[in-house]
C-alpha positions, 0 to 999 in steps of 0.5 A: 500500500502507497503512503502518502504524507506531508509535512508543514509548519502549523499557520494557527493553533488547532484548537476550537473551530480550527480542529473542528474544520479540520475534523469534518474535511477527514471525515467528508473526504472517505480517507483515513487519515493520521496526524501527528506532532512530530515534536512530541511523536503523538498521532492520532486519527482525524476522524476522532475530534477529540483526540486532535485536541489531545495534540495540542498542536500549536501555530509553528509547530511541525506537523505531519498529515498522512494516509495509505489511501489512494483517494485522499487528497492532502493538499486539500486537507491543508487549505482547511487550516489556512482559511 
């Protein structure tokens, strides 16, 4: 299985509506899909809101979006945190 992933610097705190936009992109795009802080090496799903809470993923730090499936499109995941 081909794995996709991309690394970026986190333009906001993903807190409040932040995870809960990025949250329901996941689960309306099919896909599973991974996040993690690579600071700390936690990760956790995306179709779970709580658990991406649990990151605490703050503006700045290194985070790492990934999925195995083929119809994911991550680019548009991102696009979420910057609007």
């Amino acid at each position: 299985m081909k794995q996709k992933s991309i690394v970026l610097e986190a333009p906001c705190d993903i807190y409040n509506s932040r995870a809960r936009d990025l949250h329901y992109a996941i689960q309306e795009s099919g896909g599973e899909v991974f996040i993690e802080k690579l600071s700390s090496h936690k990760s956790c799903r995306g179709t779970h809101l709580l658990p991406i809470l649990s990151l605490g993923i703050e503006k700045g730090d290194q985070i790492r979006l990934s999925t195995s499936d083929g119809h994911t499109n991550l680019p548009d995941l991102v696009r979420v945190l910057y609007q």
